[in-house]
LUMNUPA-68327 format. One record per residue (C-alpha): y, z, x. Coordinates in steps of 0.5 Angstrom, whole numbers, always signed. Example, Ala and Ser with C-alpha at 12.3 -4.5 7.8 and 13.67 -1.06 7.14 Angstrom:
BEGIN
+-------+-------+-------+
!    c2 !    c3 !    c1 !
+-------+-------+-------+
!    -9 !   +16 !   +25 !
!    -2 !   +14 !   +27 !
+-------+-------+-------+
This chain:
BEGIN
+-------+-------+-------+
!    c2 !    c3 !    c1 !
+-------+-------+-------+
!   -13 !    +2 !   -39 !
!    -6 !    -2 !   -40 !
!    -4 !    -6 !   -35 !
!    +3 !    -5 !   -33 !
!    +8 !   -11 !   -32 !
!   +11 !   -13 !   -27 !
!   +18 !   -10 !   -29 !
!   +14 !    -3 !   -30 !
!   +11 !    -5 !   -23 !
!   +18 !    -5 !   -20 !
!   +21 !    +1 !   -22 !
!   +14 !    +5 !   -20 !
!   +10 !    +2 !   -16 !
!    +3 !    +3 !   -16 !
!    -2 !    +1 !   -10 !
!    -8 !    -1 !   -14 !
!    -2 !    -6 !   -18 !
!    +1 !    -8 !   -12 !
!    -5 !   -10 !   -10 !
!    -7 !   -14 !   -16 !
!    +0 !   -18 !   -16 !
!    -3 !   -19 !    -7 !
!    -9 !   -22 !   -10 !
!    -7 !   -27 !   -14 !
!    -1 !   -29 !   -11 !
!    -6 !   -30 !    -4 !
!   -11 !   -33 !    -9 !
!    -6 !   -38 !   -11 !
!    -6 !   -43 !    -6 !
!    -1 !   -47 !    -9 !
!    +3 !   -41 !   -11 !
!   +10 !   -43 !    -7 !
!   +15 !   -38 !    -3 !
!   +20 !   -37 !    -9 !
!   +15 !   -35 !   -14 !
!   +16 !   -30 !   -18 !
!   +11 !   -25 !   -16 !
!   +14 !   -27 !   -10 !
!   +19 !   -25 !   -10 !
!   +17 !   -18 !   -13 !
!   +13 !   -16 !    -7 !
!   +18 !   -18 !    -3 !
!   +22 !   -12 !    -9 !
!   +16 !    -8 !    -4 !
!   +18 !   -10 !    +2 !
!   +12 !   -14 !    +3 !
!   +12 !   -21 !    +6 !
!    +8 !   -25 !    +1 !
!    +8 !   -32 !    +4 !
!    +7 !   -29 !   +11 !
!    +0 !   -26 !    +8 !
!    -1 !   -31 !    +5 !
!    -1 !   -36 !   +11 !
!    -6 !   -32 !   +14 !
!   -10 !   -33 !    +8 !
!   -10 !   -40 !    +9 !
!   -11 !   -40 !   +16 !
!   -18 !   -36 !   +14 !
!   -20 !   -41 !    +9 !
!   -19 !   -47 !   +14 !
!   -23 !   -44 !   +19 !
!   -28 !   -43 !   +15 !
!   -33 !   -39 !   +20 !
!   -33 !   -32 !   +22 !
!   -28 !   -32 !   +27 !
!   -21 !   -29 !   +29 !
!   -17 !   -33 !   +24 !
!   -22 !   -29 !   +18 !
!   -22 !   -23 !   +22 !
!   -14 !   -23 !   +22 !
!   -14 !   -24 !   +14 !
!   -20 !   -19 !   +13 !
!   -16 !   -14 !   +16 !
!    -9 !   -16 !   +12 !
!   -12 !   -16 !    +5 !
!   -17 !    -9 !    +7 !
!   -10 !    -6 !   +10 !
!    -6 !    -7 !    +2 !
!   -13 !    -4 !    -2 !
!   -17 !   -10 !    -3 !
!   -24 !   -10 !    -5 !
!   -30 !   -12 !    -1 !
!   -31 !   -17 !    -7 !
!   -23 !   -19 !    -8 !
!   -22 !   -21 !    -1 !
!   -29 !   -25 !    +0 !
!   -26 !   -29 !    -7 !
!   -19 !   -29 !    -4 !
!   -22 !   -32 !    +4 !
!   -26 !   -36 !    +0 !
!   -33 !   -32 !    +5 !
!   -39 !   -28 !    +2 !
!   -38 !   -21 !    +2 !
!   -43 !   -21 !    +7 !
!   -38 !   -23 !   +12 !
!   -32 !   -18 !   +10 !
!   -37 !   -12 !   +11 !
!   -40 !   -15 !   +17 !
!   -32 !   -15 !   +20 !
!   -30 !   -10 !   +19 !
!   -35 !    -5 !   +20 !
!   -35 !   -10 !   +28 !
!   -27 !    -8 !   +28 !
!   -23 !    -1 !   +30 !
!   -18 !    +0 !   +25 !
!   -16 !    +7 !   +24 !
!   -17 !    +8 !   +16 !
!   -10 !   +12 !   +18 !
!    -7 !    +4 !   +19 !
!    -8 !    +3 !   +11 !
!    -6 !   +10 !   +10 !
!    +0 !    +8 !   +13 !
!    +1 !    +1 !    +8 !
!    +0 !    +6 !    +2 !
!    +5 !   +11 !    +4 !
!   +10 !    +5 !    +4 !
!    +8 !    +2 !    -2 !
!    +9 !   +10 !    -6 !
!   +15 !    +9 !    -3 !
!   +15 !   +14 !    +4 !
!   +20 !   +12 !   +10 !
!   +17 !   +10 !   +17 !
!   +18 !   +18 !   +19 !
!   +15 !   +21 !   +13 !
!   +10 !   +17 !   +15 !
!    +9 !   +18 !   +21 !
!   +10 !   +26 !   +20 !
!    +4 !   +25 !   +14 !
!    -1 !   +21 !   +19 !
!    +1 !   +25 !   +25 !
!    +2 !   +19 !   +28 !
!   +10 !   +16 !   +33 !
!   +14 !   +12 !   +28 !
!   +14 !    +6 !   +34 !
!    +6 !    +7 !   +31 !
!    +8 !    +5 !   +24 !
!   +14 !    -1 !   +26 !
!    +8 !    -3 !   +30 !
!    +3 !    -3 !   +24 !
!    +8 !    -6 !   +19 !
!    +9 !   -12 !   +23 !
!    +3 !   -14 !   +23 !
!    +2 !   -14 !   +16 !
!    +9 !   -17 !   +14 !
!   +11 !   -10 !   +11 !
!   +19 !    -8 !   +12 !
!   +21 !    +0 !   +12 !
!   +23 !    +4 !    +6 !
!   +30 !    +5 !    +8 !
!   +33 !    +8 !    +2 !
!   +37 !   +14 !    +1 !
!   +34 !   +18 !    -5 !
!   +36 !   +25 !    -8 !
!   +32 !   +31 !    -5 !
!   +28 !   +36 !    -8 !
!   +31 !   +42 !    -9 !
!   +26 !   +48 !    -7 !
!   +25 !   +51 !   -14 !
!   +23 !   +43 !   -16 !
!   +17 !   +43 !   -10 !
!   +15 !   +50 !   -14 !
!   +14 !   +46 !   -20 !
!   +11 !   +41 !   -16 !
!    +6 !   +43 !   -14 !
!    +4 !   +49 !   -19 !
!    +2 !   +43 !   -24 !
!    +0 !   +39 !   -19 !
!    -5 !   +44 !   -19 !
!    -7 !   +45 !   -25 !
!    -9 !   +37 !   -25 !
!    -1 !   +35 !   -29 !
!    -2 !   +27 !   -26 !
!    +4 !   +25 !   -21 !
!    +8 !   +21 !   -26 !
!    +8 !   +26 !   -31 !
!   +11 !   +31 !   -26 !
!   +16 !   +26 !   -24 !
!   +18 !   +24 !   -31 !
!   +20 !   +31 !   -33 !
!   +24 !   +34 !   -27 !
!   +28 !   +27 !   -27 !
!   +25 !   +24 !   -19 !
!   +20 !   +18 !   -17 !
!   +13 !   +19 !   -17 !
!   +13 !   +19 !    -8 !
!   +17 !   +24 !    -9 !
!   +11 !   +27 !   -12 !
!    +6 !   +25 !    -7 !
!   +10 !   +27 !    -1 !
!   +12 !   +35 !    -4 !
!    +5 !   +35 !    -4 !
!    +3 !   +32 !    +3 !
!    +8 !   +36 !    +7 !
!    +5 !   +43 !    +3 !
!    -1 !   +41 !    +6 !
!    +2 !   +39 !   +12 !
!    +5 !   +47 !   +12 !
!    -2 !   +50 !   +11 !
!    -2 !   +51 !    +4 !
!    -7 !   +50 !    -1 !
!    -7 !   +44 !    -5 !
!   -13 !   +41 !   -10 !
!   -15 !   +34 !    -7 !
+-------+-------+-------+
């Protein structure tokens, strides 16, 4: 598989790539605020050196307690692995399984950060989760995220046909999106919303 670069990264951004970029910019303790990958993660709306600072507070603690926890919940809520948030937190596996499975975070809370990441705003987010928009600014703040604001062109009634007839025959979101000229979120979110109005859709 060929790892995209970073300015790939940005014109379509993908969570598992995202997260990638989060790890090592977390894992580089002496990576400064003005980086480069910070810089691009803030093009995400991400706020890295926030994410970053709740790191360091995990690894100063050094024990299970509030601190590792909080940086446990941030790295878990951006996609991160048992293995990569250990490595990042500098703790065991162990101890990442063992917050988590103490802690009452809804799976919706990292849903709502990937929505982000594929571009979605607070309010589709909110439709596609069931969820109140104050509930996803509420989730963004904790994780440092800033919404999704832009406008973009809407798809028409005929492209959301087209959308999901390929989508169900197994086409790949980004090959859908290069070919009716959208974004690959535009992709996931027709396909969200067919699913909300009760259509059937593969999974």
């Amino acid at each position: 598989m060929q790892v995209p670069s970073i300015a790939e990264a940005i014109d379509r951004p993908d969570p598992e790539w995202v997260a990638v970029l989060l790890r090592d910019y977390c894992t580089d303790q002496g990576e400064p605020s003005a980086s480069p990958v910070s810089i691009q993660l803030n093009r995400f709306g991400l706020n890295a050196p926030k994410i970053q600072k709740v790191c360091e507070y995990a690894r100063v603690a050094g024990y299970y307690g509030q601190e590792v926890s909080d940086g446990v919940r941030h790295l878990w809520a951006f996609g991160l692995t048992t293995q990569d948030i250990a490595r990042v937190l500098s703790v065991t596996p162990e101890t990442v399984r063992q917050v988590h499975q103490e802690a009452r975070w809804s799976q919706e809370e990292a849903c709502s950060i990937l929505l982000h990441i594929q571009g979605f705003t607070p309010q589709e987010i909110s439709m596609a989760l069931g969820k109140t928009r104050g509930w996803v600014y509420y989730i963004f703040d904790i994780h440092g995220v800033t919404p999704n604001r832009k406008n973009r062109r809407a798809t028409d009634r005929g492209q959301k046909r087209e959308i999901i007839r390929r989508y169900d025959m197994g086409d790949n979101a980004k090959d859908i999106a290069s070919d009716l000229n959208l974004e690959a979120h535009q992709v996931y979110w027709a396909v969200a919303k067919a699913r909300m109005d009760g259509q059937r859709v593969r999974t």
